[in-house]
LODOTI-295129 format. One record per residue (C-alpha): residue in one letter; x, y negated, z negated; residue number from 0. Coordinates in Angstrom, 2 decimals. Each point is the difference from the previous one (the first is absolute). Example, Ala and Ser with C-alpha at 12.3 -4.5 7.8 and 13.67 -1.06 7.14 Angstrom:
BEGIN
+---+---------+---------+---------+-----+
| r |      px |      py |      pz |   k |
+---+---------+---------+---------+-----+
| A |   12.30 |    4.50 |   -7.80 |   0 |
| S |    1.37 |   -3.44 |    0.66 |   1 |
+---+---------+---------+---------+-----+
This chain:
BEGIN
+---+---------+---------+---------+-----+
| r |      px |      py |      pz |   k |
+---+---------+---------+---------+-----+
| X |    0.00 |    0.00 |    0.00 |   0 |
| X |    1.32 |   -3.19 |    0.82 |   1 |
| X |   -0.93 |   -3.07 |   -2.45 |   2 |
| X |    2.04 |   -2.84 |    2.03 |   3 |
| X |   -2.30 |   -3.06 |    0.72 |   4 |
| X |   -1.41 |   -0.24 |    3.47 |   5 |
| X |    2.18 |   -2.41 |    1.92 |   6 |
| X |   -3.82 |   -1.40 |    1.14 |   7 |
| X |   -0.88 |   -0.87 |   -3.67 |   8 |
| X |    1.93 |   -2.95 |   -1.33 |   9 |
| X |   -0.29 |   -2.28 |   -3.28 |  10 |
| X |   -1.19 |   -2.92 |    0.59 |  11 |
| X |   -1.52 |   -0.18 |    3.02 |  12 |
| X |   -3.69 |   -0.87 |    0.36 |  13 |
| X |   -2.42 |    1.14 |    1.78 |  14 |
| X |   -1.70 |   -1.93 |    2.68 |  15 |
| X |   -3.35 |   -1.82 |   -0.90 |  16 |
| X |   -3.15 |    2.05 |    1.79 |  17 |
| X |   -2.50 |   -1.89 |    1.67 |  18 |
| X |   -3.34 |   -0.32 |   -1.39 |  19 |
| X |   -2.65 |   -0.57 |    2.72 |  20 |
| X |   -2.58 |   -3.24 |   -0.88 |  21 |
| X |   -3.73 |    1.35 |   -0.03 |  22 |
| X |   -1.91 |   -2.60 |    1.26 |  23 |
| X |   -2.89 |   -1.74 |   -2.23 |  24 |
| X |   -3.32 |    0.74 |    0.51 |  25 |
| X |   -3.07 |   -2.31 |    1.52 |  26 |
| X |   -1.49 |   -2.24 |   -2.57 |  27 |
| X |   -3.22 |    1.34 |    1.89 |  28 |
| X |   -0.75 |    2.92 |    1.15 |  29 |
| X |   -1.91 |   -0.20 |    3.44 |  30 |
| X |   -4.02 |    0.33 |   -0.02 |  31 |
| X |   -1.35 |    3.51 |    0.28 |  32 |
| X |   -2.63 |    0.42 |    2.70 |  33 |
| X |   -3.56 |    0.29 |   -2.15 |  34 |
| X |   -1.18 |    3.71 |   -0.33 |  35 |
| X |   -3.55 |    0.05 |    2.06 |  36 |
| X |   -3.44 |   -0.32 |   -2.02 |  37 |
| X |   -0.69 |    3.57 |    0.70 |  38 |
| X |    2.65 |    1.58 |   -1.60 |  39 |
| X |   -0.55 |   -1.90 |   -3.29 |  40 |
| X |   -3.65 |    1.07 |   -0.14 |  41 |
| X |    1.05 |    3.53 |    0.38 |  42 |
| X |    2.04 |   -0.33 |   -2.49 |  43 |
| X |   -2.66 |   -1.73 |   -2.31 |  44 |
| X |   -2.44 |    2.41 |    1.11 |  45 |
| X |    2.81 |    3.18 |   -0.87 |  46 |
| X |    0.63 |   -1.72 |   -3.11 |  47 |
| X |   -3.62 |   -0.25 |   -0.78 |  48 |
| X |   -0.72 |    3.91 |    0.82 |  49 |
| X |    3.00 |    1.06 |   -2.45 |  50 |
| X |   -1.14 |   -1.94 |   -2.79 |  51 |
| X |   -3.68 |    0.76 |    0.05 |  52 |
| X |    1.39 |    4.15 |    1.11 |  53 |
| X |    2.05 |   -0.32 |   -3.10 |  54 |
| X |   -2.57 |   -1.01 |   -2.37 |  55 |
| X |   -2.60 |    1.61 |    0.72 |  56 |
| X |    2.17 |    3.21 |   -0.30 |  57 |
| X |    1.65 |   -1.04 |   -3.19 |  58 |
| X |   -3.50 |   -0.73 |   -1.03 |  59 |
| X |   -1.15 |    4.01 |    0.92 |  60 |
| X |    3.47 |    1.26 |   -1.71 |  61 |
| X |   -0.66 |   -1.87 |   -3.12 |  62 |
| X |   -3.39 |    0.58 |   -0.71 |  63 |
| X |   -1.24 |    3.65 |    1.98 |  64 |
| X |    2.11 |    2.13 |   -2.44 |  65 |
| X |   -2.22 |   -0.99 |   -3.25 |  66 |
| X |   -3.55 |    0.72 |    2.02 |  67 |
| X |   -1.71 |    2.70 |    0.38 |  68 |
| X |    0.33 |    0.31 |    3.50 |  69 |
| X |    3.61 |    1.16 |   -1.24 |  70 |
| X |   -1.09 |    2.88 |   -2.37 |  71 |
| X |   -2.64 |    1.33 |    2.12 |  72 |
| X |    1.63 |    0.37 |    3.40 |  73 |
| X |   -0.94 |    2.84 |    1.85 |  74 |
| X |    3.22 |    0.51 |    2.26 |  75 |
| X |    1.97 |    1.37 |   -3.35 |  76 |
| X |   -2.72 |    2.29 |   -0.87 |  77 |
| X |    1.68 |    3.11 |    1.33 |  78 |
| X |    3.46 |   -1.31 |   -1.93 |  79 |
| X |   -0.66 |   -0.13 |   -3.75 |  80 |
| X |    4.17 |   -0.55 |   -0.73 |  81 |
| X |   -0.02 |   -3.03 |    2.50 |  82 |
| X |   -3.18 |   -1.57 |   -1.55 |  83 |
| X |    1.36 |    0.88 |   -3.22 |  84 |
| X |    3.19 |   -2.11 |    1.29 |  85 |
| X |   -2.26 |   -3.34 |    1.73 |  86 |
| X |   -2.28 |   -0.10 |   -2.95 |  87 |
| X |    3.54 |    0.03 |   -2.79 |  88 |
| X |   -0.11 |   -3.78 |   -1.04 |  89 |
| X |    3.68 |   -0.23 |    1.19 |  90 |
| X |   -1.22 |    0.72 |    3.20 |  91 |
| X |   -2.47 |   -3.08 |   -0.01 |  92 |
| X |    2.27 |   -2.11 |   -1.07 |  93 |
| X |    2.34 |    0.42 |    1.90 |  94 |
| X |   -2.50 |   -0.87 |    3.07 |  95 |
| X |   -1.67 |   -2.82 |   -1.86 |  96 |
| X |    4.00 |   -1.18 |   -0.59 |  97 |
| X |    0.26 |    0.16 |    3.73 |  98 |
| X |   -2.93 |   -1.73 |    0.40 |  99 |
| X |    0.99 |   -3.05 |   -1.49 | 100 |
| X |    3.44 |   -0.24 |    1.19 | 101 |
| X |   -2.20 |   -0.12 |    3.68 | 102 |
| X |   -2.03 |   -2.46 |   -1.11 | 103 |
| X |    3.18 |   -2.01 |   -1.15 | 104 |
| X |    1.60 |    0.71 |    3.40 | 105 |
| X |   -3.22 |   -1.70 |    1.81 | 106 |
| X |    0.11 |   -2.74 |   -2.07 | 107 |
| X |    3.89 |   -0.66 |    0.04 | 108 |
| X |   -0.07 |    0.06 |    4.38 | 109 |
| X |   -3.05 |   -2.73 |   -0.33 | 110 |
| X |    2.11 |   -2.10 |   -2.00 | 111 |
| X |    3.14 |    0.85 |    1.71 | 112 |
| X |   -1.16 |   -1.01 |    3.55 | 113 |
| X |    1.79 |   -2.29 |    2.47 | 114 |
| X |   -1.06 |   -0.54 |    3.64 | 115 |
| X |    2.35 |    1.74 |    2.16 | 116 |
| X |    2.76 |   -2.53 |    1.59 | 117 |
| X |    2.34 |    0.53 |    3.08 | 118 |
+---+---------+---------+---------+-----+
């Protein structure tokens, strides 16, 4: 192994300054975006309206059905007695009621979040 200093490599010597490129400043203003047309801000009114009212409603169902009686005496789990054993278990209900509201907090939260779509 050889351990001599490079002949390259002196003391002293320094290295040449690099060159930074200059990033040009940005517009004070930004240039006018063409307006989005009528229509597609009604469908989107119209979408947002759908959700919200889709979302409630359901949350609505989820949050109230499982304490009715429509939920104890349903005849599709008559020929399973473990799985109506399992959907009548209050766990069970309130879990769906739990879902329930979270929906109904969803619809609520897009209302309230809404903007009008921009280009």
């Amino acid at each position: 192994m050889d351990f001599t200093p490079d002949p390259t490599e002196r003391e002293g010597v320094i290295p040449e300054p690099v060159a930074v490129p200059v990033q040009q400043p940005e517009p004070a203003q930004k240039p006018a975006a063409a307006p989005v047309p009528r229509y597609i801000v009604w469908t989107h009114r119209l979408s947002l309206v759908v959700f919200v009212v889709f979302c409630i409603e359901l949350g609505m169902l989820l949050a109230i059905l499982p304490w009715t009686t429509v939920w104890n005496q349903n005849s599709f789990l008559g020929g399973y007695p473990g799985l109506k054993a399992i959907i009548q278990s209050n766990f069970v209900r309130g879990v769906a009621t739990g879902l329930g509201l979270v929906d109904v907090w969803v619809g609520i939260w897009e209302a309230v979040h809404y903007h009008d779509p921009v280009a």
